[in-house]
N, CA and C atoms as an extended XYZ file, in Angstrom:
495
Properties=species:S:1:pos:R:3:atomname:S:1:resname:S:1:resid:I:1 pbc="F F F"
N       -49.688        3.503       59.234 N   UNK     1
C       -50.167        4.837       59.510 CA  UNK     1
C       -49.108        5.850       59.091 C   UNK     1
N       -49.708        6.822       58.621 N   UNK     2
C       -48.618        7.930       57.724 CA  UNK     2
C       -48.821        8.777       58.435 C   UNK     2
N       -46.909        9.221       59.109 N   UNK     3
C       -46.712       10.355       59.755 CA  UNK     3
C       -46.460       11.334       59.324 C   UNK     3
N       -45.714       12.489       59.747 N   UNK     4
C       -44.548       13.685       59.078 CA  UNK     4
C       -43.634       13.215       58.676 C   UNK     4
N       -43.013       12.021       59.088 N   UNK     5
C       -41.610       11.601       58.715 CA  UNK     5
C       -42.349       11.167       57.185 C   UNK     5
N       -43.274       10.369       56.676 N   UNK     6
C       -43.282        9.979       55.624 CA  UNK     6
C       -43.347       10.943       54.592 C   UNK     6
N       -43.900       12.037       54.607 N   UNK     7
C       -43.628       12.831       53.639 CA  UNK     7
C       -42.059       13.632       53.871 C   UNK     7
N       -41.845       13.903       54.926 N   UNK     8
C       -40.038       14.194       54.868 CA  UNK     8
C       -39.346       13.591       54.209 C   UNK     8
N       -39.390       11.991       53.967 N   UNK     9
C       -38.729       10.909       53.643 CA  UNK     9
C       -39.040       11.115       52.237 C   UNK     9
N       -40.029       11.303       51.445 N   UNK    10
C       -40.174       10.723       49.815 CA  UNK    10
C       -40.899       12.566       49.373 C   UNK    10
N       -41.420       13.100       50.377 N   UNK    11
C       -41.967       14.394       49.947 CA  UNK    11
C       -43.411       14.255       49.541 C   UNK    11
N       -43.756       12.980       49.384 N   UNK    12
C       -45.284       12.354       48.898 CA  UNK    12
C       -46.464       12.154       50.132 C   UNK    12
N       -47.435       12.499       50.235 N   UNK    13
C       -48.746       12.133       51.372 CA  UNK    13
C       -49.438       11.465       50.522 C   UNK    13
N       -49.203       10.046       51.231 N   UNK    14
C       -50.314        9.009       50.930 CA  UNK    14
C       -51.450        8.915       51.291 C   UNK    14
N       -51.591        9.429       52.676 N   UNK    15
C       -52.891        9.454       53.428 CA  UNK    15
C       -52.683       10.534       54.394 C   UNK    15
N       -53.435       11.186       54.826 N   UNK    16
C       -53.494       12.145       56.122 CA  UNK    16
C       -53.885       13.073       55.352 C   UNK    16
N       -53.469       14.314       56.380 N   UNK    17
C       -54.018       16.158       55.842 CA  UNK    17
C       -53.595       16.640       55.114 C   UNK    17
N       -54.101       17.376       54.104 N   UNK    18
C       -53.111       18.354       53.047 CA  UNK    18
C       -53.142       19.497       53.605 C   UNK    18
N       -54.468       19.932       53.406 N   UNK    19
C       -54.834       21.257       53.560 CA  UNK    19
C       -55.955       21.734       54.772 C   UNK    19
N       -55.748       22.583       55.570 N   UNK    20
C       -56.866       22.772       56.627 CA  UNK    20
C       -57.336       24.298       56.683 C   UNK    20
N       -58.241       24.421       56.676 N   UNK    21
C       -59.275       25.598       57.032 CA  UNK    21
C       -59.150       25.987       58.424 C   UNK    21
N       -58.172       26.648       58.813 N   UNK    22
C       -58.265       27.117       60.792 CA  UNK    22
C       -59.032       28.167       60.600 C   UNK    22
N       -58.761       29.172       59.933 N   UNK    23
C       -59.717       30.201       60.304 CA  UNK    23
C       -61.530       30.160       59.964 C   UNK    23
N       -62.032       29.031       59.461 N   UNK    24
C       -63.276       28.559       59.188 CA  UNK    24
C       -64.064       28.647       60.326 C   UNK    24
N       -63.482       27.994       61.631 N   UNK    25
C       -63.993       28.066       62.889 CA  UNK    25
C       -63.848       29.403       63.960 C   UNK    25
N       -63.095       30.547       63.194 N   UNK    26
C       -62.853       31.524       63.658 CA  UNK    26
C       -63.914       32.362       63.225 C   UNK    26
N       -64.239       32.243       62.193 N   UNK    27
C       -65.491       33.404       61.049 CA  UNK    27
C       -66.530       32.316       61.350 C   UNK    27
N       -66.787       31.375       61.407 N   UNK    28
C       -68.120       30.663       61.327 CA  UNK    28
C       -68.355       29.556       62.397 C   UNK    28
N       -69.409       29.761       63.041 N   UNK    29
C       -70.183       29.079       64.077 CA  UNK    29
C       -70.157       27.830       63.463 C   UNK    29
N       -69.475       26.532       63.291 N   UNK    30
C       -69.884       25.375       62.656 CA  UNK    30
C       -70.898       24.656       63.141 C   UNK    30
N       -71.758       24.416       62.041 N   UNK    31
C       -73.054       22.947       63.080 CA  UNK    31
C       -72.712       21.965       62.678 C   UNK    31
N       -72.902       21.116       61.304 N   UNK    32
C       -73.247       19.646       61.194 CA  UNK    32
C       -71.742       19.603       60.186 C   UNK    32
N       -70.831       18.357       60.314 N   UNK    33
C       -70.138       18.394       59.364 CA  UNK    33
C       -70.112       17.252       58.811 C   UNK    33
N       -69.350       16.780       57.583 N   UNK    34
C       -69.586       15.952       56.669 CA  UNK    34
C       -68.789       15.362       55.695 C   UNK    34
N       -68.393       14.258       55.626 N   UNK    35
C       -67.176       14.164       54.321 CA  UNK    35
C       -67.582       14.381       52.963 C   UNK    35
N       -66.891       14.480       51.384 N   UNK    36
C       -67.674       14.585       50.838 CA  UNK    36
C       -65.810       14.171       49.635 C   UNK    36
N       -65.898       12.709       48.856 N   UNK    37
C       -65.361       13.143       47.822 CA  UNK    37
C       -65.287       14.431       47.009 C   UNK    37
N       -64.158       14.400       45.724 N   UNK    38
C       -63.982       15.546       45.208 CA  UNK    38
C       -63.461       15.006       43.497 C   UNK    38
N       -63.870       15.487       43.234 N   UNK    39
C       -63.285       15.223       41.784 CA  UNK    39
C       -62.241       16.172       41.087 C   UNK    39
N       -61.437       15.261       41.045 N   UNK    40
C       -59.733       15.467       40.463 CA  UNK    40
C       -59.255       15.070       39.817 C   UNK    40
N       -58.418       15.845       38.744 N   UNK    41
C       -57.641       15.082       37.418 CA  UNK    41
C       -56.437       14.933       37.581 C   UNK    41
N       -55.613       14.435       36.968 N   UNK    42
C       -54.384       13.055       37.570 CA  UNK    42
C       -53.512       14.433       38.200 C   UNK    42
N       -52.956       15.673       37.725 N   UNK    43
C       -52.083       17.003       37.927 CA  UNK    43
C       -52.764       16.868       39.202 C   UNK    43
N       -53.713       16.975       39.413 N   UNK    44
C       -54.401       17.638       40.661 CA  UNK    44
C       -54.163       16.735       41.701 C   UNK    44
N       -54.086       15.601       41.663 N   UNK    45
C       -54.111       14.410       42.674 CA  UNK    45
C       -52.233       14.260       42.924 C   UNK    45
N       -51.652       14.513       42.007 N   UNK    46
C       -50.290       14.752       42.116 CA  UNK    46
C       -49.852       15.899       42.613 C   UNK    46
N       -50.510       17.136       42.550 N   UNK    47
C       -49.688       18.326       43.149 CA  UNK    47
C       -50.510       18.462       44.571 C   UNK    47
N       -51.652       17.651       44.872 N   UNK    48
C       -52.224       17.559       46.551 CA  UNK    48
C       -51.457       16.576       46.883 C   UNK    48
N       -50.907       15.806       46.157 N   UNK    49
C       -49.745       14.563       47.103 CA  UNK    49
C       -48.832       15.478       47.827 C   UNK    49
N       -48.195       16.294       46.925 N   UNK    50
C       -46.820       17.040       47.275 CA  UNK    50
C       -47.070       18.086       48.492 C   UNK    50
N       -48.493       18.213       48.921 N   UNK    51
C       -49.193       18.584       49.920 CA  UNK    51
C       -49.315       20.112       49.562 C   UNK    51
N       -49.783       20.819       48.788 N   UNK    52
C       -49.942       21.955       47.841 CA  UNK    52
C       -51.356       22.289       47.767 C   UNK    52
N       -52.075       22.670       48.849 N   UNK    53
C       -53.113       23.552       48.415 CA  UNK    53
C       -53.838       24.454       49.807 C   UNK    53
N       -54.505       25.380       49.318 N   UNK    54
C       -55.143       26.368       49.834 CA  UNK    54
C       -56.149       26.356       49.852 C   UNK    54
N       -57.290       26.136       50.868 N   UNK    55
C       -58.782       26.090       50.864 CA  UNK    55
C       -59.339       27.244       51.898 C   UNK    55
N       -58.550       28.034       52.287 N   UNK    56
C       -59.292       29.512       52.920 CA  UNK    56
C       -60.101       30.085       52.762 C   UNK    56
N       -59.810       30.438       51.391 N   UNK    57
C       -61.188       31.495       50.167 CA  UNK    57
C       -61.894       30.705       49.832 C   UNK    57
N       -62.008       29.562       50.066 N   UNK    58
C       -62.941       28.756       49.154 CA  UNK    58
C       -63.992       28.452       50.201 C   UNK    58
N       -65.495       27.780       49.515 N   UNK    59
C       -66.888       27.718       49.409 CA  UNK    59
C       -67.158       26.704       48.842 C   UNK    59
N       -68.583       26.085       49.158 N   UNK    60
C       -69.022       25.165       48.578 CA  UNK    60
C       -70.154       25.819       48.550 C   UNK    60
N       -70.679       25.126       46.952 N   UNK    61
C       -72.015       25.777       46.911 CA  UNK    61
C       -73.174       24.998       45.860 C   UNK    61
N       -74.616       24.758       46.510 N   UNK    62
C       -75.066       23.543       45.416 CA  UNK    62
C       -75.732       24.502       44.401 C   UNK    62
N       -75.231       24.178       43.027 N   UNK    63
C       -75.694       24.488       41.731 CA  UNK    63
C       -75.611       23.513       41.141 C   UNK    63
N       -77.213       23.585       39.980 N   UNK    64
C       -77.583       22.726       39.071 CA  UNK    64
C       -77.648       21.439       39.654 C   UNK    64
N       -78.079       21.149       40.666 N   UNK    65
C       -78.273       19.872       41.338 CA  UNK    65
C       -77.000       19.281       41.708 C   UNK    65
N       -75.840       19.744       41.875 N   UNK    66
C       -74.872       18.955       42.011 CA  UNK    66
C       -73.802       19.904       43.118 C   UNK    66
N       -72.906       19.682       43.961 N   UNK    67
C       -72.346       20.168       45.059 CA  UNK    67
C       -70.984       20.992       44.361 C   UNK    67
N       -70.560       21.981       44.418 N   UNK    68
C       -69.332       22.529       43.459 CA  UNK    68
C       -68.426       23.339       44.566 C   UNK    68
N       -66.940       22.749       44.343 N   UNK    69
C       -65.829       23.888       45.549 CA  UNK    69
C       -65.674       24.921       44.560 C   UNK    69
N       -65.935       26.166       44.740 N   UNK    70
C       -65.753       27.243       44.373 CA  UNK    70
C       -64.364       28.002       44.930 C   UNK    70
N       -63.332       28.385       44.465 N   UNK    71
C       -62.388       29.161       44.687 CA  UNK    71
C       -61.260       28.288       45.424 C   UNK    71
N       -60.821       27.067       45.514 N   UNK    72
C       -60.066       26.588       46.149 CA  UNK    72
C       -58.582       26.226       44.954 C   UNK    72
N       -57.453       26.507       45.838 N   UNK    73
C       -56.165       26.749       44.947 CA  UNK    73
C       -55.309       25.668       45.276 C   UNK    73
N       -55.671       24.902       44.175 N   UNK    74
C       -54.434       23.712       44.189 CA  UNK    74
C       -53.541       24.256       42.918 C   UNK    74
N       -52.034       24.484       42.959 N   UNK    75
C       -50.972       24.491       41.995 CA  UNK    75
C       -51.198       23.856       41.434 C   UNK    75
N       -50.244       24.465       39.864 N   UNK    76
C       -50.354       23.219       38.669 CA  UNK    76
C       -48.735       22.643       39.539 C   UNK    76
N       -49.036       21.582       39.072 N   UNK    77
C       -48.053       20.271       38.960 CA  UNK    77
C       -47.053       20.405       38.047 C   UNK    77
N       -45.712       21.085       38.353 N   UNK    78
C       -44.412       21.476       37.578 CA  UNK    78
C       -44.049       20.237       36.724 C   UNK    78
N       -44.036       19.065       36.945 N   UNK    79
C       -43.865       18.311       36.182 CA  UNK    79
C       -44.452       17.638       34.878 C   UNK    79
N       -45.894       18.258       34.844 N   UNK    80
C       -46.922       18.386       34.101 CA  UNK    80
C       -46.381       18.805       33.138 C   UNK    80
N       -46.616       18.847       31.751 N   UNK    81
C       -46.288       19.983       30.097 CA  UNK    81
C       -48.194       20.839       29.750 C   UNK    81
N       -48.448       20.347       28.667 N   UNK    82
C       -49.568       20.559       28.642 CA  UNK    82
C       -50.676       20.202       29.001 C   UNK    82
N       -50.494       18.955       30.056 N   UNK    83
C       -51.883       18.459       30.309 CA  UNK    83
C       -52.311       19.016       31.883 C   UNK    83
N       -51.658       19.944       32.207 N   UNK    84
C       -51.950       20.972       33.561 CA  UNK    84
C       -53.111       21.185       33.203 C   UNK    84
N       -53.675       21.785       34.607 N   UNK    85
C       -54.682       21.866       35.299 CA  UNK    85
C       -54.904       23.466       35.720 C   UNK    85
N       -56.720       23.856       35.154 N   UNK    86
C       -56.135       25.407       36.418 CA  UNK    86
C       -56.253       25.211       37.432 C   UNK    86
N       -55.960       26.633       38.036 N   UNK    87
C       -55.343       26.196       39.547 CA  UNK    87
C       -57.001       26.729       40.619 C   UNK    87
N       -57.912       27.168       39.956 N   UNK    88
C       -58.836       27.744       40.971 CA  UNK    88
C       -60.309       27.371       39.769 C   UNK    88
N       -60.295       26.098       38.911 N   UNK    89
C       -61.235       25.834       39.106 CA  UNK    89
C       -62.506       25.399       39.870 C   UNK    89
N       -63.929       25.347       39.219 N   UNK    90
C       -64.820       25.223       40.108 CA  UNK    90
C       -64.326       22.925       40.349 C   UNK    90
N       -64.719       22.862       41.120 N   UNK    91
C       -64.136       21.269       41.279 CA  UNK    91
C       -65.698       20.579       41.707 C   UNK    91
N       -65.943       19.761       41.438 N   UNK    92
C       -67.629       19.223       42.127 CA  UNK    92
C       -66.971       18.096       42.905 C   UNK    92
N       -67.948       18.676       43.759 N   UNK    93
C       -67.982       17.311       45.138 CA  UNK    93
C       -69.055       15.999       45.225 C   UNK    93
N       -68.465       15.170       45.701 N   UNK    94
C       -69.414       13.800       45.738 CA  UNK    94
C       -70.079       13.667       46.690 C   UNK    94
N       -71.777       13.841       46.770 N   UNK    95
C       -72.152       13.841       47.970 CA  UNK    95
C       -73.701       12.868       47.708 C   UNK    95
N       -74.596       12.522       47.917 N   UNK    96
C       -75.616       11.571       48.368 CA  UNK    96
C       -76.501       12.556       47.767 C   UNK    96
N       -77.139       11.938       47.077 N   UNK    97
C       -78.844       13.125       47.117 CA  UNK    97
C       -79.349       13.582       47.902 C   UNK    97
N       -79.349       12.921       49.161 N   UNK    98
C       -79.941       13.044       49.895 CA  UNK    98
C       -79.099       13.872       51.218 C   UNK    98
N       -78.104       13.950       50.990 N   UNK    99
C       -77.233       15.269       51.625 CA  UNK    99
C       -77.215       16.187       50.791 C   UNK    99
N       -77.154       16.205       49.478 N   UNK   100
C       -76.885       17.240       48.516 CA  UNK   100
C       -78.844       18.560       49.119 C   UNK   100
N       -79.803       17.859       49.278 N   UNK   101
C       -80.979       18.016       49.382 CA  UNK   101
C       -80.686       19.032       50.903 C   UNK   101
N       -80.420       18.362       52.184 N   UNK   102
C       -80.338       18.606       53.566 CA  UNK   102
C       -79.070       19.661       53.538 C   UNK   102
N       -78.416       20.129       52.161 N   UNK   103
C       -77.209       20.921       52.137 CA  UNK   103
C       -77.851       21.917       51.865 C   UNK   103
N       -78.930       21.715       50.746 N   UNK   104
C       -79.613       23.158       49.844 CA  UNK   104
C       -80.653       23.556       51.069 C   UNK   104
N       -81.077       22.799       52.031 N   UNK   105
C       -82.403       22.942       53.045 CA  UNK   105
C       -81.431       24.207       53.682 C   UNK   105
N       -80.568       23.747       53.985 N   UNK   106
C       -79.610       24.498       54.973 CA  UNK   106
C       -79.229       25.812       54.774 C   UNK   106
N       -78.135       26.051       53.382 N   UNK   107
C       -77.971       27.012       52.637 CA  UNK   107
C       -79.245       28.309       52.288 C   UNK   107
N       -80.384       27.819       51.986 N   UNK   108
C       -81.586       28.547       52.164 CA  UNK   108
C       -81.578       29.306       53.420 C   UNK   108
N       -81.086       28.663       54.491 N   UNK   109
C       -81.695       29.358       55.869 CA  UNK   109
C       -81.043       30.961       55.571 C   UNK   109
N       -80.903       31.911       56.267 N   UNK   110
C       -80.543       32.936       55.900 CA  UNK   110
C       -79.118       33.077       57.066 C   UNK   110
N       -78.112       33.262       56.251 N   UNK   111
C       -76.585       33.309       56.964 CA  UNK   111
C       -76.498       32.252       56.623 C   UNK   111
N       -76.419       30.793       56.294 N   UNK   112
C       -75.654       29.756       56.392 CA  UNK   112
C       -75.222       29.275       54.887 C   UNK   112
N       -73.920       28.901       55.315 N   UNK   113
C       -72.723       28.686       54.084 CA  UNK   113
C       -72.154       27.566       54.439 C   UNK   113
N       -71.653       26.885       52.841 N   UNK   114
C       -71.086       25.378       52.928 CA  UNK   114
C       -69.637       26.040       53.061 C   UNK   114
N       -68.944       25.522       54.394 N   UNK   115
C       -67.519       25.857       54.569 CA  UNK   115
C       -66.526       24.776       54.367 C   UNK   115
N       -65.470       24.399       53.657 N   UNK   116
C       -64.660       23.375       53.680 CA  UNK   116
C       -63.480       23.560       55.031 C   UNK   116
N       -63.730       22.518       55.313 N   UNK   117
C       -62.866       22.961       56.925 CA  UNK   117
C       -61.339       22.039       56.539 C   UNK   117
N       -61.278       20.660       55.582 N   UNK   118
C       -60.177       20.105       55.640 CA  UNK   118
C       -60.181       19.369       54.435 C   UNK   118
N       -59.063       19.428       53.767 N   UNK   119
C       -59.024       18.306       52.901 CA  UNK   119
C       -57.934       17.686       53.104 C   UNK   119
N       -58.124       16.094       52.616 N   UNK   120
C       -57.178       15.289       53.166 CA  UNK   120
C       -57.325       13.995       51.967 C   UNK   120
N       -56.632       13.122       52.881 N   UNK   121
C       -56.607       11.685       51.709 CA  UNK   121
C       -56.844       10.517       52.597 C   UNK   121
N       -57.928        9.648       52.250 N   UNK   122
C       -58.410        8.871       53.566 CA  UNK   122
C       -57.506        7.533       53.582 C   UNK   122
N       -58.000        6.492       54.044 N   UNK   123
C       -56.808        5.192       54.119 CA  UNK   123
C       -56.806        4.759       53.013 C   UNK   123
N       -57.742        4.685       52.133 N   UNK   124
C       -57.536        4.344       50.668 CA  UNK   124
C       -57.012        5.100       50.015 C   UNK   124
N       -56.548        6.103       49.902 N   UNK   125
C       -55.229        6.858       48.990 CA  UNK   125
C       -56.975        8.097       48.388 C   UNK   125
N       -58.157        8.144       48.841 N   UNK   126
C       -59.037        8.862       47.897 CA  UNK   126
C       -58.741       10.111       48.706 C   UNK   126
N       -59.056       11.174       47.799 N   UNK   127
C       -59.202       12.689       48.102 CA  UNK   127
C       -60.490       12.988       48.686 C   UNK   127
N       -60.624       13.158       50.226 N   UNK   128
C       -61.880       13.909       50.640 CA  UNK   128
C       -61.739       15.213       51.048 C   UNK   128
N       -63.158       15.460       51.577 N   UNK   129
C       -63.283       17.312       51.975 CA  UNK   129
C       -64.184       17.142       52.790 C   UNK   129
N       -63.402       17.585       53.875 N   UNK   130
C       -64.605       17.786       55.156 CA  UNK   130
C       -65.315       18.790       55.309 C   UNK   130
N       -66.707       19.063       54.861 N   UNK   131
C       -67.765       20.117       54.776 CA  UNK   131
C       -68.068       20.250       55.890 C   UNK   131
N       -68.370       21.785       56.455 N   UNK   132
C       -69.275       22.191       57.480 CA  UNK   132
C       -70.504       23.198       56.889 C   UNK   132
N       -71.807       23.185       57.726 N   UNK   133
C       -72.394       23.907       57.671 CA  UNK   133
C       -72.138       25.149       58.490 C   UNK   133
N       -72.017       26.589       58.101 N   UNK   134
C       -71.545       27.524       59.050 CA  UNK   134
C       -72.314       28.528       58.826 C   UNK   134
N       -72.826       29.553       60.249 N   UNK   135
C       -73.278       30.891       60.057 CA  UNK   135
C       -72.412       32.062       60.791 C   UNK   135
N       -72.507       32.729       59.717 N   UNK   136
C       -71.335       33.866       60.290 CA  UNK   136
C       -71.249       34.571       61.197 C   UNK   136
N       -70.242       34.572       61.944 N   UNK   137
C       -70.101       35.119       63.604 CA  UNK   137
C       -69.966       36.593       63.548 C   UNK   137
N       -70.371       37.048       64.266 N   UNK   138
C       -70.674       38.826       64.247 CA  UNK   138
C       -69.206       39.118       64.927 C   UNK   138
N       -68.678       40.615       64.864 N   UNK   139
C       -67.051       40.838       65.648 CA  UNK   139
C       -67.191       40.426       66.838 C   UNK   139
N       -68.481       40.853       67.867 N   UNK   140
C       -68.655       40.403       69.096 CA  UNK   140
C       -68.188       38.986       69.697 C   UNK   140
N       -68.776       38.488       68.745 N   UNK   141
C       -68.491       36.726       68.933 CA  UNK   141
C       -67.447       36.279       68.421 C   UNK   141
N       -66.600       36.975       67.521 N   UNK   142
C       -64.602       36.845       67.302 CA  UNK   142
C       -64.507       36.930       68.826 C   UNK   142
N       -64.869       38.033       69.113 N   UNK   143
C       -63.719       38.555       70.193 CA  UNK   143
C       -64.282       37.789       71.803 C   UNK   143
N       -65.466       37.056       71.148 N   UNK   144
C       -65.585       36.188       72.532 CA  UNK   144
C       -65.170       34.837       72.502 C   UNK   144
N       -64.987       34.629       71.476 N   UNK   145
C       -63.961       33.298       71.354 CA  UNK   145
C       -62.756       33.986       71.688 C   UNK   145
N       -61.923       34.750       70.713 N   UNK   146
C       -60.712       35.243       71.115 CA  UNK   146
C       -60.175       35.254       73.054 C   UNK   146
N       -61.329       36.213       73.657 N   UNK   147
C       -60.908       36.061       75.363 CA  UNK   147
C       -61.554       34.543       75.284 C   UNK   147
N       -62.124       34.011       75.219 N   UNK   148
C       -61.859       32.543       75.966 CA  UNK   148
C       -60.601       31.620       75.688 C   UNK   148
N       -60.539       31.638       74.297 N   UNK   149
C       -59.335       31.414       74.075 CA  UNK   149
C       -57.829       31.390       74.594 C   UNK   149
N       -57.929       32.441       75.012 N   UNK   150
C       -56.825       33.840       75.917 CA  UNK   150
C       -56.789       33.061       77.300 C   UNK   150
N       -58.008       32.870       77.919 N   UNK   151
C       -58.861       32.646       79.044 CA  UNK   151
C       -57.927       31.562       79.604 C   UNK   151
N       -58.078       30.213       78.243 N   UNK   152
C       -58.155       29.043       78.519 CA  UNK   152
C       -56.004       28.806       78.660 C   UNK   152
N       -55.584       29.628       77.872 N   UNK   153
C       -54.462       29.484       77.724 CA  UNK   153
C       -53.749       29.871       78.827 C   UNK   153
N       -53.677       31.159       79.296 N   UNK   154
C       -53.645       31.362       80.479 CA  UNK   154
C       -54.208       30.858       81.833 C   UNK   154
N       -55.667       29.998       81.914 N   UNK   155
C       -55.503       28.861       83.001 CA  UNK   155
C       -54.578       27.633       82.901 C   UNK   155
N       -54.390       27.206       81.561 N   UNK   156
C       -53.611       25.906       82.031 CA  UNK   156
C       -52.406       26.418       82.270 C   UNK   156
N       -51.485       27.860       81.765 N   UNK   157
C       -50.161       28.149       81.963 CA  UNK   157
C       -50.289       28.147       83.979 C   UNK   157
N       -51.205       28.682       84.437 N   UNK   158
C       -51.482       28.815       85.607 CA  UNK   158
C       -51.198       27.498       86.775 C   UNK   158
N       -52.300       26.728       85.889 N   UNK   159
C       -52.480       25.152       86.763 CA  UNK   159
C       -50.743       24.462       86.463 C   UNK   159
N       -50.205       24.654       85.300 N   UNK   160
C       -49.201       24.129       84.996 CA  UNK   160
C       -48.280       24.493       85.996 C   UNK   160
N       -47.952       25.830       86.571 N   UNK   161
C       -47.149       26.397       87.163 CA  UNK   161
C       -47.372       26.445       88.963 C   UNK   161
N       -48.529       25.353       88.952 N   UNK   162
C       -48.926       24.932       90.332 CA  UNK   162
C       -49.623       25.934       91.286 C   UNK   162
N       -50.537       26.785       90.469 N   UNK   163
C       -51.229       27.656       90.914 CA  UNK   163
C       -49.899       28.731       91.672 C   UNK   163
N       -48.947       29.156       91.507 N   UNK   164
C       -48.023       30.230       91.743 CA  UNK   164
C       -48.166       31.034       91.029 C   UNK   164
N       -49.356       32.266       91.262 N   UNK   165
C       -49.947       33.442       90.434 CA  UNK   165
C       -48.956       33.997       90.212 C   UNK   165
């Protein structure tokens, strides 16, 4: 099992998280989520080792029958010459027909968007992306997560401190 120390040690992630989407669950109500390969060329699979990328701005979205990450920023790979990579191509995802289908059902509804919440590298060394379906939270509902949030932090500092208000 691959910790923090292993990438401290060699600088390389064999398996675990690269990249995570926190604010995904902040802007969007998540419902159903989903793994979904990704297709990557050798730069790309080398500069997500070195744990190098950004999936914030980015989207998933089904065109031409097939699942595509739109706007997500993996670096070129410094060690690369000319066979680099851009850094915010569209990338297609690997998904089932039959999710690709229950993705477009979804996307139709009105407000709902394919959100990438995590990408990572599973026990086999492959590159996945954890998809959510999400509809966008109005300010009201920021700021009612935000006080619960608040809420929750401040009860356990509370219980922690043995109920001594």
């Amino acid at each position: 099992m691959a910790s923090k120390n292993d990438k401290a040690k060699n600088g390389v992630i064999s398996h675990g998280l690269v990249a995570e989407n926190r604010r995904s669950r902040y802007d969007y109500q998540i419902g159903e989520t989903m793994e979904a390969g990704i297709v990557l060329t050798g730069t790309e699979v080398k500069s997500l080792r070195m744990g190098k990328a950004q999936i914030t701005e980015s989207y998933a979205s089904p065109e031409r029958g097939e699942l595509w990450l739109i706007n997500a920023h993996i670096p070129e790979y410094l060690q690369a010459n000319r066979f680099n990579h851009e850094e915010k191509r569209p990338r297609k995802l690997l998904v089932s027909r039959k999710q690709l289908a229950h993705l477009d059902q979804e996307v139709a509804r009105a407000g709902n968007t394919i959100v990438p919440l995590k990408l990572f590298f599973n026990d086999q060394g492959l590159a996945k992306l954890l998809i959510g379906v999400g509809k966008g939270k109005k300010n009201y509902d920021k700021r009612e997560t935000e006080r619960n949030r608040d809420w929750n932090r401040d009860k356990s500092r509370i219980m922690k401190e043995g109920g001594r208000g």
